[in-house]
C-alpha positions as CSV (number, residue, x, y, z in Angstrom):
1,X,-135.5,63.1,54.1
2,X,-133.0,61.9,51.6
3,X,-130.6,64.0,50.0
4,X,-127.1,63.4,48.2
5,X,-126.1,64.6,44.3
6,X,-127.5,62.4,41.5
7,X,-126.1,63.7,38.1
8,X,-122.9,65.5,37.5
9,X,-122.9,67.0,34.4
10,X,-120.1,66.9,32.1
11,X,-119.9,69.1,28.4
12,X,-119.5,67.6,25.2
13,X,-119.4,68.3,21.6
14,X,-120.8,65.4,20.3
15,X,-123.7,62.9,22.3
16,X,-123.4,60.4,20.0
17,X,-119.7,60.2,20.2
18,X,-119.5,60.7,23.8
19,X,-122.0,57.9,24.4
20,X,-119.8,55.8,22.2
21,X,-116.6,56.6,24.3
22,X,-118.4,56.2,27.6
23,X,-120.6,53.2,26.9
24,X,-117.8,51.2,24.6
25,X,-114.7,52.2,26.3
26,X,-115.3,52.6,29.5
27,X,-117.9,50.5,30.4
28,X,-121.2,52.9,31.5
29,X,-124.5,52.1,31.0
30,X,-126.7,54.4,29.6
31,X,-129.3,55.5,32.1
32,X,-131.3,58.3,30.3
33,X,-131.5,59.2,26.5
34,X,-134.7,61.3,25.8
35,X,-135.0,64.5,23.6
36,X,-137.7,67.4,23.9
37,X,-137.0,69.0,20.5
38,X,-133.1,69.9,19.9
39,X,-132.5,69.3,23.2
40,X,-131.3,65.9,24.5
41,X,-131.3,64.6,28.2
42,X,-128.1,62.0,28.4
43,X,-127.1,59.9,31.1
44,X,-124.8,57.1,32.1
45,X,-123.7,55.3,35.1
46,X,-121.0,53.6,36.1
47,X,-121.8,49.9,36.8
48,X,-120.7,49.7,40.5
49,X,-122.2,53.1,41.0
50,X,-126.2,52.6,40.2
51,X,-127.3,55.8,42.2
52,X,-124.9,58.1,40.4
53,X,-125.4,59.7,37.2
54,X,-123.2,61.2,34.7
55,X,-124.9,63.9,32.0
56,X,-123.5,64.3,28.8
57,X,-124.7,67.7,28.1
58,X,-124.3,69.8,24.7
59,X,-124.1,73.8,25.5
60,X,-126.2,75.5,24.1
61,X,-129.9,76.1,24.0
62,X,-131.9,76.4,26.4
63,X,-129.2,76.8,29.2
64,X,-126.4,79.5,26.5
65,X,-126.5,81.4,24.4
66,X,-124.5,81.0,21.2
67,X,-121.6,82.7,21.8
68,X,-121.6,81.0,25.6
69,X,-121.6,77.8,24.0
70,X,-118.8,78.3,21.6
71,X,-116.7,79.6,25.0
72,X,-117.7,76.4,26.7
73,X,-116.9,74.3,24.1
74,X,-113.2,75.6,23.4
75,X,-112.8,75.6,27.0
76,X,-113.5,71.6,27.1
77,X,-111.6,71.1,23.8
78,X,-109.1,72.5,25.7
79,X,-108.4,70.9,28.6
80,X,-109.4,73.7,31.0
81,X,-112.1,71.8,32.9
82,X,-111.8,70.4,36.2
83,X,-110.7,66.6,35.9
84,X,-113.3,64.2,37.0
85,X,-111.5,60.6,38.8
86,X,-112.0,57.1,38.4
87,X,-111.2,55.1,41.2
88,X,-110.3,51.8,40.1
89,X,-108.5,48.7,42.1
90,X,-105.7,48.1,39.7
91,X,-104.4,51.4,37.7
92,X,-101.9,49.3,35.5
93,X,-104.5,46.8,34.3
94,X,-107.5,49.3,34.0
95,X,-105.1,51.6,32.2
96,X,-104.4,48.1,29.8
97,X,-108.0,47.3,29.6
98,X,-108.8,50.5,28.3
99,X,-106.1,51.4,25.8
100,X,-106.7,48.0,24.3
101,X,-110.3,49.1,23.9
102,X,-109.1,52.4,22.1
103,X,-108.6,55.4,24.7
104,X,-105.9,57.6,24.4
105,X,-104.2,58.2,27.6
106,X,-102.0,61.2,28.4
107,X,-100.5,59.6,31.1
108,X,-99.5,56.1,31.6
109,X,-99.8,54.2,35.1
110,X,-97.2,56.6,37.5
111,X,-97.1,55.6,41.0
112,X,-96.9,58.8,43.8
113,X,-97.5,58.5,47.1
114,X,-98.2,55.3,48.0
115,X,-100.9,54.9,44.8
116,X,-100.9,54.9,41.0
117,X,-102.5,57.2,38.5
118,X,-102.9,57.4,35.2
119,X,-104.6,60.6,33.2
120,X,-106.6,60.2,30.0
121,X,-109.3,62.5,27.7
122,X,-112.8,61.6,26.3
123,X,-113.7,62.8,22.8
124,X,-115.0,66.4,23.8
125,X,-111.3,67.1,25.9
126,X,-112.5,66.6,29.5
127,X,-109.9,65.1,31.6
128,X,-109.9,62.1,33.8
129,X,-107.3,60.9,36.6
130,X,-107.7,57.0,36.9
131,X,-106.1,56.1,40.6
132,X,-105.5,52.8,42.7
133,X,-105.5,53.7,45.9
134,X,-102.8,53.2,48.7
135,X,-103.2,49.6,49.5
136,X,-105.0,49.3,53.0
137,X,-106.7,52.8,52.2
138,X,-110.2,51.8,51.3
């Protein structure tokens, strides 16, 4: 038997924006985009990763609650998630790529440790470490 995680879920505020900033900016493809009523089932992947999902979730109905949601949603908007990571090859030219494409970084190209990181947010407020690793690491 096969096992291993599929979709990660992240929250956002808006699909259509998210989907915008994922599939523009950075590069994902989508993977899934149906709706059952209100509710809408959205996935992307990243193009090197074709087994691994990423859901771009709206909370609310039929997982919260109202007043859940608007807890979740400030949370995000706030920066209090978990960061996700990106693992590029080259920080400094990823990190130009993608500002030249429009996303706001928080933290430009810093090198610690042997690699480089940069740190930037999507739309919704979740954060992302972007890091080269040590050369000789992979």
């Amino acid at each position: 038997m096969s096992q291993g995680v599929n979709v990660v879920g992240l929250y956002v505020d808006n699909q259509d924006e998210a989907l915008t900033f994922y599939v523009d900016k950075l590069g994902f493809k989508v993977h899934t985009d149906v709706r059952n009523g209100a509710y809408r089932w959205l996935t992307v992947q990243h193009p090197d990763q074709p087994s691994f999902q990423l859901g771009l979730f709206v909370p609310g109905p039929p997982v919260h609650d109202e007043a859940t949601a608007q807890t979740l949603r400030a949370m995000v908007a706030k920066g209090a998630m978990p960061a996700l990571v990106l693992s590029v090859d080259d920080c400094r030219a990823t990190y130009a790529r993608l500002k030249e494409r429009g996303v706001e970084f928080t933290q430009e190209p810093v090198e610690r440790y042997g690699s480089v990181d940069a740190g930037f947010r999507d739309p919704a407020g979740n954060g992302w470490k972007m890091i080269q690793a040590p050369a000789g690491s992979k």
